[in-house]
C-alpha positions in Angstrom: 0.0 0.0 0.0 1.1 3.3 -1.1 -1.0 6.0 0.9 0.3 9.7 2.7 -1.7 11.8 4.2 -0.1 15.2 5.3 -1.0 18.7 6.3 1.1 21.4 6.6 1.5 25.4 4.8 2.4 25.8 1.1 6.2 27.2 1.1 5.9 29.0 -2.0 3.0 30.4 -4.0 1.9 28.1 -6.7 2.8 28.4 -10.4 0.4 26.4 -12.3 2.6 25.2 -15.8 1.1 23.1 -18.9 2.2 19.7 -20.4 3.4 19.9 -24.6 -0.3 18.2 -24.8 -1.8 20.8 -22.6 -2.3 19.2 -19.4 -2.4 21.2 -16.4 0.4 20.5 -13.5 1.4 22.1 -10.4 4.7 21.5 -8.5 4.9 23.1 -4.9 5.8 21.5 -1.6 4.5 22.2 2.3 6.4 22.3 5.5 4.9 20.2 7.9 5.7 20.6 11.4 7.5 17.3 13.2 5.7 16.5 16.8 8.7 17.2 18.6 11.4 20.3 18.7 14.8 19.8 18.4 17.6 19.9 21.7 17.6 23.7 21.6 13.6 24.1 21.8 13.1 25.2 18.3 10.5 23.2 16.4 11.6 21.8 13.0 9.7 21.0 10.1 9.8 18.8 6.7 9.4 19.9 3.1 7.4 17.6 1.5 7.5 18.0 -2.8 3.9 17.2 -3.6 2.5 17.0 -7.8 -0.6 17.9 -8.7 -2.3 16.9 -12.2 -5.6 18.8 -14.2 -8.1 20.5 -12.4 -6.6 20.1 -9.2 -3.5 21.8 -9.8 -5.7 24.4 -11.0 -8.0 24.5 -8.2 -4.7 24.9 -6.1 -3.4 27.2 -8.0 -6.4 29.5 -8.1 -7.2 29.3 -4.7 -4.2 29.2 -2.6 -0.6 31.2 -1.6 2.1 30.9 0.1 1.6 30.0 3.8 -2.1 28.7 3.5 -2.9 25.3 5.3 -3.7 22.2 2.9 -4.6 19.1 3.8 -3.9 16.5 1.2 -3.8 12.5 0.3 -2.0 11.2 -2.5 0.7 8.5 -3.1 4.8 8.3 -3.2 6.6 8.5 -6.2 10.2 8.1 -6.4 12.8 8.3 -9.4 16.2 9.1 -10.7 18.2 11.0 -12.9 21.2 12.7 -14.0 21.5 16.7 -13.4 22.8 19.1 -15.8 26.7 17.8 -14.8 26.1 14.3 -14.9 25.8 13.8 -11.6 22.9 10.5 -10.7 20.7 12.2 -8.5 17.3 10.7 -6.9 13.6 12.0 -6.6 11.2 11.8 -4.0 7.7 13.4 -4.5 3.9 13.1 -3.4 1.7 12.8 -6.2 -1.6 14.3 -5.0 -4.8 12.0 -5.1 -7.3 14.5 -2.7 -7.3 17.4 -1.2 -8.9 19.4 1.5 -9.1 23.4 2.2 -8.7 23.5 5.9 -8.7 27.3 6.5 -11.9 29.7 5.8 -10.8 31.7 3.1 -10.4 34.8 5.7 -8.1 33.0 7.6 -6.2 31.7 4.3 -5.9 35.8 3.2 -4.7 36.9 6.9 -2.2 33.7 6.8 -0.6 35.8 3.3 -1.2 39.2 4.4 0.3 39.9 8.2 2.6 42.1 9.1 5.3 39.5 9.7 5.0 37.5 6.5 4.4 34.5 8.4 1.3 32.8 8.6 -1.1 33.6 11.5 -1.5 30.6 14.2 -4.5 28.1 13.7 -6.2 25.5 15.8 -4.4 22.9 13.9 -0.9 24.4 15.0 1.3 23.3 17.8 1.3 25.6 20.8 5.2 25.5 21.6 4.6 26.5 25.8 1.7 24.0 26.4 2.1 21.1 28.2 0.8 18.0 27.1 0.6 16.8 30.8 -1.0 20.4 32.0 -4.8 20.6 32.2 -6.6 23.8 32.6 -9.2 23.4 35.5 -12.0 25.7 33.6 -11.5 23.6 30.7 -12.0 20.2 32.3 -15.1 18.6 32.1 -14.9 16.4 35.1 -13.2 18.9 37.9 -16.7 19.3 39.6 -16.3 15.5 40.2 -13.6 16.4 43.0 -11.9 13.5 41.7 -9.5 11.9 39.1 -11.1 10.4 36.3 -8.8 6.7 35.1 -8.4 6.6 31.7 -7.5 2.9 30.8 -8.0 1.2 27.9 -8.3 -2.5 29.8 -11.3 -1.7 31.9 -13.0 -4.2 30.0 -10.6 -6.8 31.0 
C-alpha cells in the first residue's frame, strides 16, 4: 500500500505550468511541522515536494498562496536522474490523489497578508509553551467530580 496523508502550509505560492499536450500541473511542496522540537527548543519541520495533475493543480493554483494550510492525500513516487553535470541524483515526490481546504478563506488571506509575512497561528498548529501533561481546570469537564477520572483502555478486561 502506497498511501500519505499530510498537512502542513504551502512554502511558496503556486505556479500552475502546462504539459506539450496541454495538461495542467502544479509543483509546490508544504512544510509540515515534526511532533517534537529539536535539543535547543526550536520546532523543525519537513518539506514535503507534492505533484498535482488537471483540475486540481488548478484549483490549487487559483485558490491558494504561500503559507495557506492544505490538507492533502496522494501516493509516493520516487525516481532518478542525471542533473545538468552528470551527476545521478534521486527524486522523492507526493503525487496528490485528494485534497482538502482547511482554512476559511479569511483565515487563508490573513495567513498571506500579516505584518510578519508568516502565517497567522490556527487550531491545527502546535502551541510551543503548552504542556501535554497540564490541564486547565476551567477547561476540564470532570473537575466538579472532585476527583480523578482513570483513563485505561483495559477496563473491560
Amino acid at each position: 500500500m502506497n498511501k500519505v496523508v499530510l498537512m502542513g502550509r504551502l512554502t511558496a505560492k503556486p505556479e500552475l505550468r502546462y504539459t506539450a499536450g496541454n495538461t495542467a500541473y502544479l509543483r509546490f511542496s508544504i512544510a509540515v511541522n515534526r511532533n517534537f522540537t529539536s535539543a535547543d527548543g526550536k520546532r523543525e519541520a519537513d518539506f514535503i515536494n507534492i505533484v498535482a495533475w488537471r483540475k486540481q493543480a488548478e484549483t490549487i493554483a487559483k485558490y491558494f498562496d504561500k503559507g495557506n494550510l492544505i490538507a492533502l492525500e496522494g501516493r509516493i513516487q520516487t525516481g532518478n536522474y542525471d542533473d545538468k553535470d552528470g551527476n545521478k541524483r534521486n527524486s522523492f515526490d507526493v503525487v496528490l490523489d485528494n485534497f482538502e481546504f482547511v482554512e476559511s478563506k479569511a483565515a487563508r488571506e490573513a495567513s498571506t497578508n500579516n505584518s510578519y509575512g508568516e502565517p497567522e497561528p490556527t487550531p491545527y498548529d502546535f502551541q510551543e509553551n503548552a504542556s501535554q501533561n497540564e490541564v486547565n481546570v476551567e477547561d476540564d469537564p470532570f473537575a466538579e467530580l472532585g476527583e480523578s477520572v482513570s483513563i485505561d483502555d483495559n477496563f473491560l478486561d
